[in-house]
Z-matrix of the N, CA and C atoms (Angstrom, degrees):
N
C 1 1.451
C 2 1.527 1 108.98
N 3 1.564 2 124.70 1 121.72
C 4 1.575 3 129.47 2 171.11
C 5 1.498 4 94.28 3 -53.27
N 6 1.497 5 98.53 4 158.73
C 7 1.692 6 109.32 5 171.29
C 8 1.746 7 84.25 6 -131.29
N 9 1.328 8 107.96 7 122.67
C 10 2.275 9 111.23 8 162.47
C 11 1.129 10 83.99 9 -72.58
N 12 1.406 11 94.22 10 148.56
C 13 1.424 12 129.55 11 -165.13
C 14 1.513 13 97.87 12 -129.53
N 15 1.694 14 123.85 13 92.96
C 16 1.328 15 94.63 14 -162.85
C 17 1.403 16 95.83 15 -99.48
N 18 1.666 17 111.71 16 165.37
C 19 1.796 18 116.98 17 -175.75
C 20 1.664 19 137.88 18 -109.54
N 21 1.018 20 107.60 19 115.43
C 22 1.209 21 112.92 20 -162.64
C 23 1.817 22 109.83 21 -35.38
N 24 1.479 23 112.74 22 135.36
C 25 1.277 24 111.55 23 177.43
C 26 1.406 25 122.07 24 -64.35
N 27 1.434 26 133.81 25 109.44
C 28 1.577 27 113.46 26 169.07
C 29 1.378 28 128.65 27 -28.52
N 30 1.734 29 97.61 28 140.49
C 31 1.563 30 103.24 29 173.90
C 32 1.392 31 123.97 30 -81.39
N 33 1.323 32 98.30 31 0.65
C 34 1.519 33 111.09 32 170.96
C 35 1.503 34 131.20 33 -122.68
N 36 1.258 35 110.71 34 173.48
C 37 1.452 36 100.75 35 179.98
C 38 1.715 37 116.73 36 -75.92
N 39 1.338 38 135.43 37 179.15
C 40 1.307 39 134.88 38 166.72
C 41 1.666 40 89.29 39 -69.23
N 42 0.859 41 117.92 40 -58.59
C 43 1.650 42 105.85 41 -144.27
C 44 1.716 43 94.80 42 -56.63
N 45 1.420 44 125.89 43 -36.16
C 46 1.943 45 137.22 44 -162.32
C 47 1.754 46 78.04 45 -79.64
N 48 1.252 47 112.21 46 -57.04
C 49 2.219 48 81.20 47 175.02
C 50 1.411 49 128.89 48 -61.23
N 51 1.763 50 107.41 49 -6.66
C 52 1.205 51 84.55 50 -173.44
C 53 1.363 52 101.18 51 -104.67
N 54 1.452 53 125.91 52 4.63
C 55 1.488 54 124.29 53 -165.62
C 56 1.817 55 96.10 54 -103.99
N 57 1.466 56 95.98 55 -6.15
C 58 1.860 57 100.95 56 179.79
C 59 1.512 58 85.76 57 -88.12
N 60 1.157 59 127.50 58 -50.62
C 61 1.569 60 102.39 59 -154.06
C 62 1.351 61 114.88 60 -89.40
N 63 1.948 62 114.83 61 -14.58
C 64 1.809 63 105.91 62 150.88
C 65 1.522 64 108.49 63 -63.74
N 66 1.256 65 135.42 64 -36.49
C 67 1.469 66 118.52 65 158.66
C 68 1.553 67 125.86 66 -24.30
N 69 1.859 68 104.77 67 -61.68
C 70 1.633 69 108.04 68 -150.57
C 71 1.751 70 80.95 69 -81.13
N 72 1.372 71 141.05 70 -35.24
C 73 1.358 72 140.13 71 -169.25
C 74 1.551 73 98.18 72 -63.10
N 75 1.466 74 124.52 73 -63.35
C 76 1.028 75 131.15 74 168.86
C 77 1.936 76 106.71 75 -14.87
N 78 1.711 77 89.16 76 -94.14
C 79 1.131 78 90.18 77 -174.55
C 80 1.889 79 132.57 78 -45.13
N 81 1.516 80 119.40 79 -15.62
C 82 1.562 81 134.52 80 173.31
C 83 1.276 82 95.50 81 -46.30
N 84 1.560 83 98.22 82 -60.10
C 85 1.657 84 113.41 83 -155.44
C 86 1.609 85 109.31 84 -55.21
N 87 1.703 86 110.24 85 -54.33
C 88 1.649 87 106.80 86 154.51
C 89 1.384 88 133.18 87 -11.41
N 90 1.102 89 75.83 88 -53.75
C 91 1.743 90 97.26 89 -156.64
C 92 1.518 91 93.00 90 -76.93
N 93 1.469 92 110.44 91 -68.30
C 94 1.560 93 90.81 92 -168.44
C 95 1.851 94 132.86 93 -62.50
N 96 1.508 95 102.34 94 1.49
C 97 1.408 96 112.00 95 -174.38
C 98 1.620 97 80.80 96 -75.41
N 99 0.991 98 119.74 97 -33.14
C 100 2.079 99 116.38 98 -171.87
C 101 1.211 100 92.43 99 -66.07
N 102 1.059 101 160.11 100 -59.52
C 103 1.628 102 173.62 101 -165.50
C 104 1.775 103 118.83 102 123.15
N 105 1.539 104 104.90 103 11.14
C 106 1.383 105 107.79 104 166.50
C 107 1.652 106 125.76 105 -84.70
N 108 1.194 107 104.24 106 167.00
C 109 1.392 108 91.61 107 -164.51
C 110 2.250 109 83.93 108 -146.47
N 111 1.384 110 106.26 109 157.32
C 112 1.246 111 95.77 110 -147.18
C 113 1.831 112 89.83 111 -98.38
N 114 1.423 113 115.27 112 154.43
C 115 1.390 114 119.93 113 179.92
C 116 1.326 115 120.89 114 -77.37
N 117 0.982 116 109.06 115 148.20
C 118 2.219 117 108.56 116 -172.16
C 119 1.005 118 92.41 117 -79.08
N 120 1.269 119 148.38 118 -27.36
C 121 1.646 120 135.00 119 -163.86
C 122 1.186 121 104.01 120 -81.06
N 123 1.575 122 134.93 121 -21.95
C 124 1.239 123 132.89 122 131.24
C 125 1.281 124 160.87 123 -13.55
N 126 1.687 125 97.93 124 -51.15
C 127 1.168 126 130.27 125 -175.86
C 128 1.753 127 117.00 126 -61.50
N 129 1.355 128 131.91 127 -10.69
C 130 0.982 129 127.99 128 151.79
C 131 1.785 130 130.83 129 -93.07
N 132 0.897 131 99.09 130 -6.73
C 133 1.840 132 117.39 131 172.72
C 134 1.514 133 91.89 132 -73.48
N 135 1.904 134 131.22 133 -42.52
C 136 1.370 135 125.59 134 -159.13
C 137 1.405 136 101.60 135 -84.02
N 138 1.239 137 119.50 136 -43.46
C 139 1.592 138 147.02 137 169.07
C 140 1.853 139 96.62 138 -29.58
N 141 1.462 140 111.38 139 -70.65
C 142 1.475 141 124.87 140 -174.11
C 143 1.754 142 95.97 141 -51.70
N 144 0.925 143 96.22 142 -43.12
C 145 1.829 144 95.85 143 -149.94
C 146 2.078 145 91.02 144 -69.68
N 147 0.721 146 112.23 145 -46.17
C 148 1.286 147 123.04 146 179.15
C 149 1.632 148 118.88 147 -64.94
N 150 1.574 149 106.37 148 -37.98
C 151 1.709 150 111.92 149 167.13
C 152 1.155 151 119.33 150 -68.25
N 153 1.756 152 117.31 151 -10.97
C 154 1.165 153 124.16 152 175.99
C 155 1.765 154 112.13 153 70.96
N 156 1.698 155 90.91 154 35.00
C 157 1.903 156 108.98 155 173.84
C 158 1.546 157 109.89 156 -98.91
N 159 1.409 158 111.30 157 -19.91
C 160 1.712 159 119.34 158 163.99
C 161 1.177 160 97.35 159 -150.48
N 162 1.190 161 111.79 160 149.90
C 163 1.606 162 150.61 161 115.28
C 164 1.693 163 121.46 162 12.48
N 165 1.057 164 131.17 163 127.49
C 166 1.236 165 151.98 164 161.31
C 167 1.729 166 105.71 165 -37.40
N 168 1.154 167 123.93 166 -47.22
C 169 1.253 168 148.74 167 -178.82
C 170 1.374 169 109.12 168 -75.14
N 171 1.042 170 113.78 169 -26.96
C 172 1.693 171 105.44 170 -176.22
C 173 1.417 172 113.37 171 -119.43
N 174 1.422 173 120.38 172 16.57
C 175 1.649 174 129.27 173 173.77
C 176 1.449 175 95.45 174 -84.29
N 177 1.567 176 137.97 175 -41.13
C 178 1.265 177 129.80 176 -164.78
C 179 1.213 178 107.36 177 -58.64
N 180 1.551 179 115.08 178 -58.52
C 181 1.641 180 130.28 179 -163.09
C 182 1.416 181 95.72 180 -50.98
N 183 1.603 182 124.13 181 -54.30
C 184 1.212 183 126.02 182 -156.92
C 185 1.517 184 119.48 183 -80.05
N 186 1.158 185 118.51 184 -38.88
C 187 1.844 186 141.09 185 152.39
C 188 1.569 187 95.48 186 -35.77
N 189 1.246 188 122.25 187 -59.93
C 190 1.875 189 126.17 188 -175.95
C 191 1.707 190 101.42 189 -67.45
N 192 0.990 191 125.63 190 -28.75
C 193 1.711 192 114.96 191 -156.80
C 194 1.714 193 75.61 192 -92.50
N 195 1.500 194 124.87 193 -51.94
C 196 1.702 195 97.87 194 -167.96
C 197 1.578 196 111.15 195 -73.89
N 198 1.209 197 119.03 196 -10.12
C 199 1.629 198 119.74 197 -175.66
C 200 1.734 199 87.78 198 -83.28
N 201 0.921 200 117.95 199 -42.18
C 202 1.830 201 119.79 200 -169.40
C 203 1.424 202 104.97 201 71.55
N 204 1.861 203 108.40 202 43.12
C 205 1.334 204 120.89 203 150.62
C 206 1.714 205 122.69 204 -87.10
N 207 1.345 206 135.02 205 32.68
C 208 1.063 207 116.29 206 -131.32
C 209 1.382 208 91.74 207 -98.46
């Protein structure tokens, strides 16, 4: 038997996800002109930041605790 799964409404507008995720693209592109390239275990901390589930401010801390740069 399917179970709907219904989804929480964003706390933000479309247009603030879409100006977060030319942000997080933005910033890739940075990065890879350095020769880094960004980690998948990551990839849901950028996901949040962009769904507008955290803060700009709280991707660093959390990006460092899975790198175990902290």
């Amino acid at each position: 038997m399917a179970v709907a799964v219904k989804r929480k409404a964003p706390a933000i507008t479309l247009e603030e996800m879409e100006l977060r995720r030319k942000m997080v693209r933005s910033a890739f592109r940075s990065n890879a002109i350095e020769g880094l390239r960004p980690n998948p275990a990551c990839q849901p901390v950028f996901e949040a930041f962009i769904a507008g589930e955290i803060e700009l401010a709280e991707m660093l801390p959390r990006v460092k605790a899975i790198l175990g740069t902290k």
